[in-house]
C-alpha positions in Angstrom: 104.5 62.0 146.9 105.1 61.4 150.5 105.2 57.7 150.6 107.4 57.8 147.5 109.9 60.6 148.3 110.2 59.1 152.3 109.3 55.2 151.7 110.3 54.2 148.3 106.6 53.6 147.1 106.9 53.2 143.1 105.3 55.4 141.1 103.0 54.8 138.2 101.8 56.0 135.5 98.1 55.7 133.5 98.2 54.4 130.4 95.8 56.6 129.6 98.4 59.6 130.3 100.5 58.2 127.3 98.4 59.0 124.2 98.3 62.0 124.9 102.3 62.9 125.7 103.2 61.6 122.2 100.2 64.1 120.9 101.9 67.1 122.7 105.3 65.7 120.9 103.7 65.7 117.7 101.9 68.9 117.8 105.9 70.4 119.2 107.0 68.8 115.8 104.5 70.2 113.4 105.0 73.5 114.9 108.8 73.2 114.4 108.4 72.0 110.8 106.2 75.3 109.7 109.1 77.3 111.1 107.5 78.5 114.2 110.1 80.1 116.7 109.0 78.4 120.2 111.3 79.4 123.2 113.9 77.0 124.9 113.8 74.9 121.5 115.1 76.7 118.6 115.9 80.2 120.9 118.2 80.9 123.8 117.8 80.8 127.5 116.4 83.3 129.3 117.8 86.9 128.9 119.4 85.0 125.7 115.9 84.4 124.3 117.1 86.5 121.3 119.4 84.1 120.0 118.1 81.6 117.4 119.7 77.9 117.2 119.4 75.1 114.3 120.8 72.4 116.7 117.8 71.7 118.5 118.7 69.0 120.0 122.5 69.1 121.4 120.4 73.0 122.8 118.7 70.6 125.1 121.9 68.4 126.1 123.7 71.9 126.5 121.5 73.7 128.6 121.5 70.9 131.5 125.0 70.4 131.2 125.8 74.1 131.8 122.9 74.4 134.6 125.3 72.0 137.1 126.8 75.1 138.7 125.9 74.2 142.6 128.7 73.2 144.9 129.2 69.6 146.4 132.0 68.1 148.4 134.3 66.4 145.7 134.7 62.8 146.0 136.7 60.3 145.1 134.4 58.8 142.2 138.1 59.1 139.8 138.5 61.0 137.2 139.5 64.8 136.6 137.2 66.3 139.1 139.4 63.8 141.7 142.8 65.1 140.5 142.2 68.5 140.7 140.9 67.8 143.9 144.0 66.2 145.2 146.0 69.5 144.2 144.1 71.2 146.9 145.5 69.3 149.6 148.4 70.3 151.4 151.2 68.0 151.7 150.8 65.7 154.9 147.1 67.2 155.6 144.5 65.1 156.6 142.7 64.2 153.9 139.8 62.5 155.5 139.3 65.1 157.8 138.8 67.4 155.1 136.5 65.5 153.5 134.5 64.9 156.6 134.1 68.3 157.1 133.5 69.3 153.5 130.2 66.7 154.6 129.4 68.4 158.1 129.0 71.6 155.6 125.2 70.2 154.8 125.9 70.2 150.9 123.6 67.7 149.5 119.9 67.4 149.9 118.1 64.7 151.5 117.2 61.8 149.1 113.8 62.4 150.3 114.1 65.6 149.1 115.3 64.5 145.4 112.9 61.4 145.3 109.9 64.0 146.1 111.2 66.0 142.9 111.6 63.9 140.7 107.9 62.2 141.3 106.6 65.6 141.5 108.3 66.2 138.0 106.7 63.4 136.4 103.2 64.5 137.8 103.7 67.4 135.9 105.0 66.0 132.6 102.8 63.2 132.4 99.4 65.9 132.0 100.5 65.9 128.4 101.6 69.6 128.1 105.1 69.6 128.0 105.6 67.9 124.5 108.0 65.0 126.1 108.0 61.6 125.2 107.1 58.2 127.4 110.5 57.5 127.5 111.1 60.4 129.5 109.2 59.5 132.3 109.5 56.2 132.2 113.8 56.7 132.7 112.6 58.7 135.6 110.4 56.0 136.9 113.6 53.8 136.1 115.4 56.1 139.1 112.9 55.5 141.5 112.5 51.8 141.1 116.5 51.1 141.1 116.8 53.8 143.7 118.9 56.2 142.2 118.9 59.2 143.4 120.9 62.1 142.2 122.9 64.2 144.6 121.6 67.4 144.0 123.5 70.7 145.9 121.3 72.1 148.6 121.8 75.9 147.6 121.9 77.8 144.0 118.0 78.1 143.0 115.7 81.0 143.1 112.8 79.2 142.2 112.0 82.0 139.3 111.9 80.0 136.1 111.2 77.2 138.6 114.1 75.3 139.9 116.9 74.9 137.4 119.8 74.2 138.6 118.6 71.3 141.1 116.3 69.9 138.3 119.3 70.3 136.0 121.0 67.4 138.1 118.3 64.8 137.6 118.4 65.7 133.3 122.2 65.0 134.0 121.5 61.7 135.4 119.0 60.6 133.3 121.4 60.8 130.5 124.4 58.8 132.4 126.4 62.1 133.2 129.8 61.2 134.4 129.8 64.0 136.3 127.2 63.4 137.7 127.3 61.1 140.9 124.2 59.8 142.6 123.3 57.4 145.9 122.1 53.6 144.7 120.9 50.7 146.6 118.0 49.6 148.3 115.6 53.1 149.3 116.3 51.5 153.2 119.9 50.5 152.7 122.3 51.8 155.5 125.4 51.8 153.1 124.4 53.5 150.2 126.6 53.7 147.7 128.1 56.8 146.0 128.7 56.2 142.3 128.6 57.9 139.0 125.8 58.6 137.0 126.9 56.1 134.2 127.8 53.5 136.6 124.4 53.6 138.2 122.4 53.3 134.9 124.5 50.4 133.6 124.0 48.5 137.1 120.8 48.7 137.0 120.4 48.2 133.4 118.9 51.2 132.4 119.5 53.3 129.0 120.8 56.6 129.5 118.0 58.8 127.4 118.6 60.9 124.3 117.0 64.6 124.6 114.6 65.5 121.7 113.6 69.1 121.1 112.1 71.1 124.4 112.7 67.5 126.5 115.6 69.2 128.2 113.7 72.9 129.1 110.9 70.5 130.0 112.6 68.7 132.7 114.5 71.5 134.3 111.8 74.3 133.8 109.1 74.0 136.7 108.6 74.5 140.6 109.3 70.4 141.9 111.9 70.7 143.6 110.8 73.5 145.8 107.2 72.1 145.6 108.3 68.2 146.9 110.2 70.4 149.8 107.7 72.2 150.7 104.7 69.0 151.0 107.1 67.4 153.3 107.3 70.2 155.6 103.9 70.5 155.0 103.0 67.1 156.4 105.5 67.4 159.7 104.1 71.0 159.9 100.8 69.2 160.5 102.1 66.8 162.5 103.7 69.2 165.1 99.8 71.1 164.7 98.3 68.5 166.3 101.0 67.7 168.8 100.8 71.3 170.1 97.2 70.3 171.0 97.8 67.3 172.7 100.5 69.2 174.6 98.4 71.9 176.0 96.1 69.7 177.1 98.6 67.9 178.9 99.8 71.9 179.9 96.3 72.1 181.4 96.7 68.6 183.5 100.0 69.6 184.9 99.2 73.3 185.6 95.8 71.9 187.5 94.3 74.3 185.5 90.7 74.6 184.2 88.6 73.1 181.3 85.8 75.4 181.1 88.5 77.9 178.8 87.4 75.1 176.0 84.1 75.0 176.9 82.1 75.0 173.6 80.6 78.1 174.6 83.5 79.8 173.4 83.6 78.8 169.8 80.0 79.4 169.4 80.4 82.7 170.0 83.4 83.5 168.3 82.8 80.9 165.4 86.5 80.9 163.6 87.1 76.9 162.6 90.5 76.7 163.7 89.1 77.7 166.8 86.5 75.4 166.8 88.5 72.5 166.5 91.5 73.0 168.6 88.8 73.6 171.4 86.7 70.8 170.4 90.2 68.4 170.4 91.8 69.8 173.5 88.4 69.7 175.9 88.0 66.1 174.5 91.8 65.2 175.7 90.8 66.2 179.1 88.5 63.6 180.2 88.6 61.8 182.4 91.5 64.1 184.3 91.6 64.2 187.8 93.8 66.9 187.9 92.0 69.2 185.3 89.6 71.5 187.1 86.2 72.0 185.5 86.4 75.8 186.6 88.8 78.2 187.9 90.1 78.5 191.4 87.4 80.3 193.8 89.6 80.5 196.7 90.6 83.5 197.9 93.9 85.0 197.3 93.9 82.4 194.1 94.1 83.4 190.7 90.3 82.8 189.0 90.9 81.9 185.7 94.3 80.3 184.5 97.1 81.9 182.4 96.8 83.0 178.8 99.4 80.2 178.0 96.7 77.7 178.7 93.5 79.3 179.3 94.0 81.3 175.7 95.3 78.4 173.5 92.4 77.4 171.3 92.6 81.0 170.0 96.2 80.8 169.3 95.9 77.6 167.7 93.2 78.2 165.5 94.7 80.9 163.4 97.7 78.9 162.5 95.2 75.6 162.0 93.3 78.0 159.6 97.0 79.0 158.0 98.1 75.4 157.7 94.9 74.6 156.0 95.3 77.5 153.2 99.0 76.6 152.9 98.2 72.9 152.2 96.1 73.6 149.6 98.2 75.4 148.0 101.1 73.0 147.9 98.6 70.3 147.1 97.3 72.4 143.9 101.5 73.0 143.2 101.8 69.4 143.3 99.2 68.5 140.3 100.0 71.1 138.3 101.7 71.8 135.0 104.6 74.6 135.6 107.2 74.5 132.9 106.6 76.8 129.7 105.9 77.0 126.6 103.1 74.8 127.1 101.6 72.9 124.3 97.5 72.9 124.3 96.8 69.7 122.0 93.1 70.5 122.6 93.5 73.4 120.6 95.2 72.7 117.9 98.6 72.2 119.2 99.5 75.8 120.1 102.0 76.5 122.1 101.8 79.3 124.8 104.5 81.5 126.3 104.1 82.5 130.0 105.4 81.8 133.3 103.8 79.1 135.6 107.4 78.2 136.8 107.3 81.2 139.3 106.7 80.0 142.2 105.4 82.6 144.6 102.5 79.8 145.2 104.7 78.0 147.9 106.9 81.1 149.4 103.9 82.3 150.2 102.6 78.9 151.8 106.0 78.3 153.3 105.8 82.2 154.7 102.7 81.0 156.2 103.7 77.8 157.6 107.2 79.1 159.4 105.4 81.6 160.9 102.8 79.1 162.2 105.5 77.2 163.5 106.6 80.3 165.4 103.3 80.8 166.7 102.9 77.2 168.3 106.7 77.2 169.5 105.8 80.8 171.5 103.0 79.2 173.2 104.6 75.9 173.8 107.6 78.0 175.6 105.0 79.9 177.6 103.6 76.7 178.8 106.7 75.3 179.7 108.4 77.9 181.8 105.8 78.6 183.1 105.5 74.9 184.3 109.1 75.2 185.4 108.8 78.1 187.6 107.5 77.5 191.2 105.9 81.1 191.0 103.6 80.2 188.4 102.7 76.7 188.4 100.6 76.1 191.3 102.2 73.7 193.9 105.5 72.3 191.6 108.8 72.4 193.0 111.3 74.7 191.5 112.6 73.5 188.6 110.3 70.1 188.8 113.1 68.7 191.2 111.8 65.9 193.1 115.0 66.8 195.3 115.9 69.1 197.6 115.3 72.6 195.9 119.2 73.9 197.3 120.6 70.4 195.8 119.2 69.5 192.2 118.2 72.4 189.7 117.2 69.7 187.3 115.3 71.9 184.5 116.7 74.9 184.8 119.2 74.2 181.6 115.7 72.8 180.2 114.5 76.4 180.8 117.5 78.3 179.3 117.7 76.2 176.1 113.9 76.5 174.9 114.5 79.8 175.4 117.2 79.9 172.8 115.2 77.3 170.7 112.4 80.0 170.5 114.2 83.2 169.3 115.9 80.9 166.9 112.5 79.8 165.7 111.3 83.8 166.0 114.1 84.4 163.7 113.8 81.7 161.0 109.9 83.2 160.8 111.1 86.2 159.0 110.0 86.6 155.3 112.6 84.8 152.8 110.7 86.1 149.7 111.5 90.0 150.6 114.8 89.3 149.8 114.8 89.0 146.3 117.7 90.1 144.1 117.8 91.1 140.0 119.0 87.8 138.1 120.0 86.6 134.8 120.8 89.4 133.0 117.9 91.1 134.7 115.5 88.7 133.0 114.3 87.3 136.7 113.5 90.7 138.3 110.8 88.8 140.2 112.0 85.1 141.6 109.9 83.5 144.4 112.9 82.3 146.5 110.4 79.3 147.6 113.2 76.3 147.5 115.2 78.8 149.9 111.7 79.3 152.0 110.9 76.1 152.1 114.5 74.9 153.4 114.8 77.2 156.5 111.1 75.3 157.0 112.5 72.3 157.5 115.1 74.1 159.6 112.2 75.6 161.7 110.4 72.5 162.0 113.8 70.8 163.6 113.6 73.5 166.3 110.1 72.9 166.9 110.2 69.3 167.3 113.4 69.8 170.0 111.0 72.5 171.8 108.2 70.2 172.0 110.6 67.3 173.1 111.8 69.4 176.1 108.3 70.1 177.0 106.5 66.3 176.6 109.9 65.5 179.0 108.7 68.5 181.6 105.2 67.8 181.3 105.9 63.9 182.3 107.8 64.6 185.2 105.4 67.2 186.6 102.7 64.3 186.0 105.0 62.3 188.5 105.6 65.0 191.0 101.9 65.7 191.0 101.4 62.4 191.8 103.6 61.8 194.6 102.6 65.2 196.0 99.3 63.5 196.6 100.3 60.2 197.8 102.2 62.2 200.3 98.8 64.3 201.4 97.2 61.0 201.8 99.1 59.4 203.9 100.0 62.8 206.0 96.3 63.5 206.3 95.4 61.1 208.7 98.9 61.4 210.6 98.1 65.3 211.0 94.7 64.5 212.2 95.4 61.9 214.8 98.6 64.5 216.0 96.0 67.0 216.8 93.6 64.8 218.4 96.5 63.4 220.1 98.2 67.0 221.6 95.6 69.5 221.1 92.0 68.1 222.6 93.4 69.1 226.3 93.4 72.7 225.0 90.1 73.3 223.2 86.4 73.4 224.1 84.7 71.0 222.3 84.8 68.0 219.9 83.5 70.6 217.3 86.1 72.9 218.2 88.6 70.2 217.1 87.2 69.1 214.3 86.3 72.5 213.2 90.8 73.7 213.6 91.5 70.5 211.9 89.6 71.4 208.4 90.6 74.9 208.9 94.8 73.6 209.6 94.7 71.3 206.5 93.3 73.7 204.4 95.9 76.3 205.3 98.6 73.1 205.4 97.9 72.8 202.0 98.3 76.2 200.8 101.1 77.0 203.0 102.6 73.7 201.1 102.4 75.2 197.3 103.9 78.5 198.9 106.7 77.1 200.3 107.9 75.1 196.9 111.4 76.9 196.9 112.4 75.1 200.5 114.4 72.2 201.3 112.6 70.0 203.5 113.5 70.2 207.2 113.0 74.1 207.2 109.8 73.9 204.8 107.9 71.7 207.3 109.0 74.0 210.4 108.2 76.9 208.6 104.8 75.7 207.9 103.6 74.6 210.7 104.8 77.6 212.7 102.9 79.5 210.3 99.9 77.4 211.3 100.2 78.4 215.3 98.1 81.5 214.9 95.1 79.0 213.6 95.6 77.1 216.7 95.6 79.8 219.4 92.7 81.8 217.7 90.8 78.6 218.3 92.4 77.7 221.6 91.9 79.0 225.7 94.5 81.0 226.5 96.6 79.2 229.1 100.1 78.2 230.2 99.2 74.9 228.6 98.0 76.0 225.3 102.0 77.0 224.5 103.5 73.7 226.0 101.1 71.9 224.0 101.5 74.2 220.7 105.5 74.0 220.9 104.7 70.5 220.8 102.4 69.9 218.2 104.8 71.8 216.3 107.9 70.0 216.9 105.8 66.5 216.5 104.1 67.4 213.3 107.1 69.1 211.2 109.1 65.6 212.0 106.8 63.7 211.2 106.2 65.5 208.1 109.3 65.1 207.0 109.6 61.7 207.4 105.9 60.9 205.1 107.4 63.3 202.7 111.0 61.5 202.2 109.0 58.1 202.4 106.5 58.8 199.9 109.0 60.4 197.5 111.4 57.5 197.4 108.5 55.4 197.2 107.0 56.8 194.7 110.2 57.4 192.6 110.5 53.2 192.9 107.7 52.8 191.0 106.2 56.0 189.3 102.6 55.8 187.3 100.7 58.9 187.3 98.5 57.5 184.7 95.0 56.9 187.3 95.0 60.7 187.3 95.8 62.0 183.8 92.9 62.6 181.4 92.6 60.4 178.0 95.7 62.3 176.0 97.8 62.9 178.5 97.3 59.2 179.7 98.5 57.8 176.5 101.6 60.0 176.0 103.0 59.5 179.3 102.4 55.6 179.2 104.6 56.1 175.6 107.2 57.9 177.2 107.9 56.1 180.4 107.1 52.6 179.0 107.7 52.4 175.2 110.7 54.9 175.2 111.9 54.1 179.0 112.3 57.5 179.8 111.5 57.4 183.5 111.1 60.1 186.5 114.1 61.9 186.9 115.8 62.5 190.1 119.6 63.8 190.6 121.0 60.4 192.0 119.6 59.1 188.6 122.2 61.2 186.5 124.9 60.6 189.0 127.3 58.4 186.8 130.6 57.2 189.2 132.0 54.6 187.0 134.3 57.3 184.4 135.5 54.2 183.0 132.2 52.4 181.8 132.0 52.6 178.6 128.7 52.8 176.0 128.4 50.7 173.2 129.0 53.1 169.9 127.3 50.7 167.8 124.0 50.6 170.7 124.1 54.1 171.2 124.7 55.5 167.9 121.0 56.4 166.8 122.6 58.5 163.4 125.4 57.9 161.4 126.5 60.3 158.3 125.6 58.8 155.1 128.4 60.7 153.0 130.8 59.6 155.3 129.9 56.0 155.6 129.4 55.9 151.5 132.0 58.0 149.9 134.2 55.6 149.2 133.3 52.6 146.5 133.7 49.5 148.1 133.9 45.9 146.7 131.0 44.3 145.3 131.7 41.4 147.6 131.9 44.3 150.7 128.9 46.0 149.3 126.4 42.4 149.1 128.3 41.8 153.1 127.0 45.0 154.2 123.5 45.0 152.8 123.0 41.7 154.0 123.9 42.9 157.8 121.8 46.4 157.4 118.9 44.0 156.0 119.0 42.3 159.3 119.3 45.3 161.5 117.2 47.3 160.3 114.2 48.4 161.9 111.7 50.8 159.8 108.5 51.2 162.0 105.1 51.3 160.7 103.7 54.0 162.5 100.3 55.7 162.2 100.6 58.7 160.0 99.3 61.7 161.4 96.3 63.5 160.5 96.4 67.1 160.1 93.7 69.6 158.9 94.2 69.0 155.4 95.3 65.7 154.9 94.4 62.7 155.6 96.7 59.5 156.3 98.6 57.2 153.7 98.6 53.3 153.6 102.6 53.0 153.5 103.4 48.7 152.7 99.9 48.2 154.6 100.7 50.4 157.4 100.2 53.6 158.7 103.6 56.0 159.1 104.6 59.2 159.8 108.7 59.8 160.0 110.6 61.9 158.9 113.8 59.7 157.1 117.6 61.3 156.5 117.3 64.1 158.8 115.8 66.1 156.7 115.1 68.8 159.0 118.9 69.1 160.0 119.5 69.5 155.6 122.0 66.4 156.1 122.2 62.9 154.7 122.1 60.0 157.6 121.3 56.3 156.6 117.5 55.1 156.6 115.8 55.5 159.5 116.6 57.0 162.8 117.4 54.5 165.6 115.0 55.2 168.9 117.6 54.5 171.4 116.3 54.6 175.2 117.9 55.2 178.3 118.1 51.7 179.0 120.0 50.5 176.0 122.9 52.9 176.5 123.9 50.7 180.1 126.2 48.5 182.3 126.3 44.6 182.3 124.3 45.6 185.7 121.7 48.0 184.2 123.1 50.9 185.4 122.5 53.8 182.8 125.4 55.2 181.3 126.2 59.0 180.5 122.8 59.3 181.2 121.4 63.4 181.7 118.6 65.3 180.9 119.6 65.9 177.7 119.8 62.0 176.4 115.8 61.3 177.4 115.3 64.7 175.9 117.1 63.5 173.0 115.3 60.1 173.1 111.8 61.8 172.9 113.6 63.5 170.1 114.7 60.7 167.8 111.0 59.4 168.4 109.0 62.4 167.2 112.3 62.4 164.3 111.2 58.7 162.8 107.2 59.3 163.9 106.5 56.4 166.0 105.7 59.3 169.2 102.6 60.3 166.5 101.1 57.1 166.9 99.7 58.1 170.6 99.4 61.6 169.0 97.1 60.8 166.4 95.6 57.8 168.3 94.3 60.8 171.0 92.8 62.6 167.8 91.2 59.1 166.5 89.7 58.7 169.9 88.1 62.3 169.6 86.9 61.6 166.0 85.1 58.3 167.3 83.3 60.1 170.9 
């Protein structure tokens, strides 16, 4: 379903799958031919069950015409839909304006979205219970193969007697509805086409079907649409499961925090398995760090064990791991099973039962479960982050992880204020959609699951958490860097400090002991006094510290006129000379950043991604100084999404059409990514190659063209390199688009294959 809905993979179906749908057909027709009444076929609809029909067969033609009541921007396809259209518009009012924001209104749903439908559909049908023919599924194989995919409205169904009015829109389809208009062309074309439902059938050759007796009901009448949305979300929901890992392991790294809060120890005593394994995964991502601690702090006046944000997170995980799990299987059980009604038993003797597997309360509740999972990660993601951002917390950083001066660059603190808003947005979308339920259909659907709804503001919830976890993998990278220079600065100022106090202070003390003795004890309290002092521009932070350290000096000193000539100048001597290492070693180290001899295995690999593969490099404010107002970027470099409506709405020559397929055949890139692993499911072969992405935005509930360009700093620059418009929003952005199409998994899951393998 997920290679097929996302990747175009055909679907098939077993021969053996065919006897018996022409059994189910004839037992439908014996039934009908003793006079049986059998619902949806020779009865009403619904709350109009009581209604009895000889037409049999225009019922079924009727009942999907009437069900295409959702509301999609009108196009220009011609015909009356177009002219009454056109009376809308004032006179001298920009038409295309209209209709481009008629588009931005997030209508349609993603192809993805359909494609998953309609295979989950035939899944369904082809069990044998439905009392369809092969032709049937076979015209809905026809849609896949040719890429035709129905543009289905995004809003209108209450998943009760499963999803009607979306499903309704594929029935249209399959019988060449005019009125119906649907995307064609290749399932990785950038210009999809917009056409009619006739058109698209006679194109690609393909005979609009005729509905028999209880085919129409049995198209329309079952949970796929809401089910194919809801395994998609289920897949990025696992996805983002084990990114959240990898994260707070890189939290841990970055925080200098300690490893022992995953010691096994833990799980053995508390022995919940989503526990287990987010312990198991995250202690495993910390080899090999030389910035992890394998115990807390013993220092006094330090903190002993770290923050709940880190030091808690296996047991925050593991609940929503444990969630996932149950929510997976039940999507995965909605996915092979038969949900539209009556159902016709040909193993015993044809009989047709009346009931209600359409309601889908199956995947609200596993989309309940998933949203709120999503929550769950994004709460402790945002803990880890500002709490990374804020030099009262994170152990040594600079305020806002400036590598500037702390009065001159506030580089993170929008980064701060927008995951903030990114959270209680993600808090919000958490709340139940299911309690919301309203009396429908003549009071018929009293009880309707609401899971299409549910599963939609999951996609919506899994947007926010990939832009939360984006904003963090960018803070965690540069406090990787700025952890890193801070220690190329303490080794080069070491030796400086130690030869100054040789230097000015031997004259003053007793012995050689004496002085090696004060020098332990001043870089000890240099070294505190350094992580205190965060908040300081440089010049004053150095003077500050090491009059603080003057005290040290005279408890350890003779008490002479001397002692204070020689102190003033130590002072003076040291805080220059301080300074200078410090400004050296900074734009050194910002030259030619690499933390990676440091970081354990997971964070290693990430960070390599982002600052090599994605070029998203160690920030500093002169970096996102941009003089030139009048350089200009590249729209067709820098442009990562175009709108697929907008690009496709009109219907262009066949000679235009063959021009521009030829030029998005060359262009485009798909990537063949390693698809991620999650609790429950384990990863697809996709054309020989492992992928995780998630294609037209779906997230977002708009339509963009194939897949999502990953566009890096780099790309969007000068004739001499320089970057253009760049900010800490457009390497946010890029980390983004990279999580969007799946390629930042590959690392991801690579960190979990290397943990499967120890």
């Amino acid at each position: 379903m997920l290679t097929g809905g996302r990747y175009g993979v055909q679907a098939r179906i077993d021969d053996k799958k065919l006897q018996k749908l022409e059994e189910s057909v004839e037992a439908l027709q014996a039934d009908l031919k003793k006079g049986k009444v059998i619902y949806g076929v020779n009865t009403g609809f619904g709350g109009s069950a009581d209604t009895r029909t000889h037409g049999m067969e225009e019922l079924q033609g009727t009942v999907i015409r009437e069900l295409h009541s959702g509301i999609l921007p009108v196009l220009n396809t011609g015909g009356r839909h177009t002219e009454r259209a056109s009376k809308l518009v004032l006179p001298g009012a920009d038409c295309q304006a209209m209709l481009e924001d008629a588009l931005g209104s997030n209508a349609c749903m993603p192809k993805s979205w359909v494609r998953a439908s309609i295979i989950i559909r035939i899944n369904s049908l082809a069990s044998g219970y439905s009392g369809v023919r092969p032709t049937i599924l076979q015209s809905m194989i026809g849609l896949l193969k040719n890429d035709i995919v129905p543009r289905i409205p995004l809003r209108g169904s209450i998943s009760a007697s499963g999803d009607l009015m979306p499903l309704s829109y594929i029935g249209g389809t399959l019988q060449g509805d005019p009125g119906i208009t649907v995307w064609t062309g290749n399932a990785h074309d950038r210009y999809h086409r917009i056409v009619r439902a006739d058109t698209a059938l006679k194109e690609s050759s393909l005979t609009p079907i005729t509905l028999k007796p209880k085919e129409g009901l049995a198209i329309i009448n079952g949970t796929a649409v809401s089910t194919g949305v809801a395994a998609l979300a289920m897949h990025d929901a696992n996805c983002l499961a084990v990114t959240s890992q990898v994260l707070t392991a890189m939290s841990v790294e970055a925080l200098c925090g300690a490893r022992e809060s995953f010691d096994p120890i833990f799980a053995k005593l508390r022995p919940h398995p989503g526990q287990i394994e987010a312990a198991h995964n995250i202690y495993a991502f910390l080899a090999c760090s030389k910035l992890a601690k394998e115990s807390g702090d013993h220092d006094e006046g330090s903190l002993r064990q770290d923050r709940y944000s880190i030091r808690t997170a296996s047991q925050w995980i593991g609940p929503v791991l444990e969630d996932l799990l149950l929510a997976d299987r039940q999507v995965t059980i909605e996915c092979n099973s038969v949900t539209d009604n009556p159902l016709i038993d040909v193993g015993r003797d044809g009989k047709s039962f009346h009931g209600g597997n359409f309601q889908a309360k199956a995947i609200t509740s596993a989309m309940e479960k998933t949203r709120s999972g999503l929550q769950t990660l994004g709460q402790m993601l945002f803990a880890q982050c500002t709490e990374l951002i804020n030099p009262k917390l994170n152990f040594g950083l600079p305020p806002n992880l400036t590598a500037d001066q702390p009065s001159e660059s506030f580089l993170m603190k929008p980064v701060d204020v927008m995951i903030a808003a990114l959270q209680s947005e993600l808090g919000f979308l958490s709340n139940s959609a299911g309690s919301h339920v309203q009396s429908a259909e003549m009071g018929n659907q009293a009880l309707n699951s609401l899971a299409l709804i549910s599963a939609r503001y999951t996609h919506t919830a899994l947007d926010v958490l990939t832009q939360l976890a984006s904003a963090h993998a960018f803070a965690l990278c540069q406090a990787f860097d700025l952890r890193a220079m801070h220690l190329k600065f303490f080794e080069s100022f070491e030796p400086i400090l130690i030869t100054i106090t040789r230097e000015i202070l031997t004259a003053i003390l007793s012995t050689e002991n004496d002085l090696l003795d004060l020098q332990r004890v001043l870089w000890h309290k240099f070294n505190a006094l350094l992580d205190q002092t965060t908040s300081m521009d440089s010049v004053p932070r150095f003077s500050h510290i090491f009059k603080s350290l003057q005290p040290a000096i005279l408890d350890a000193a003779s008490t002479t006129p001397e002692t204070v000539i020689q102190l003033r100048k130590w002072t003076a001597r040291c805080s220059k000379r301080a300074v200078e290492v410090f400004e050296n070693c900074r734009d050194e180290y910002s030259t030619h950043p690499d933390a990676t001899p440091l970081l354990g295995v997971a964070s290693c690999r990430i960070y390599r991604y982002i600052r090599k593969e994605l070029s998203v490099p160690f920030l500093r404010t002169k970096d996102l100084i941009n003089l030139d107002l009048g350089a200009a970027v590249d729209d067709q470099i820098c442009q990562s999404t175009r709108s697929e409506d907008t690009e496709s709405a009109y219907f262009s020559s066949e000679a235009e059409r063959k021009s521009k397929r030829s030029e998005a055949d060359e262009a485009r890139r798909v990537p063949h990514e390693k698809d991620r692993i999650s609790p429950a499911i384990a990863p697809t072969q996709v054309n020989g190659a492992d992928r995780c992405h998630t294609t037209q935005n779906e997230h977002e509930v708009c339509t963009s063209i194939g897949t999502p360009e990953i566009i890096s700093s780099t790309q969007c620059s000068d004739d001499k390199g320089r970057a253009n418009n760049s900010s800490v929003g457009s390497y946010i952005s890029v980390i983004y688009e990279a999580f969007r199409s799946g390629v930042l998994y590959e690392p991801v899951f690579a960190c979990l294959e290397e943990v499967k393998m120890a």
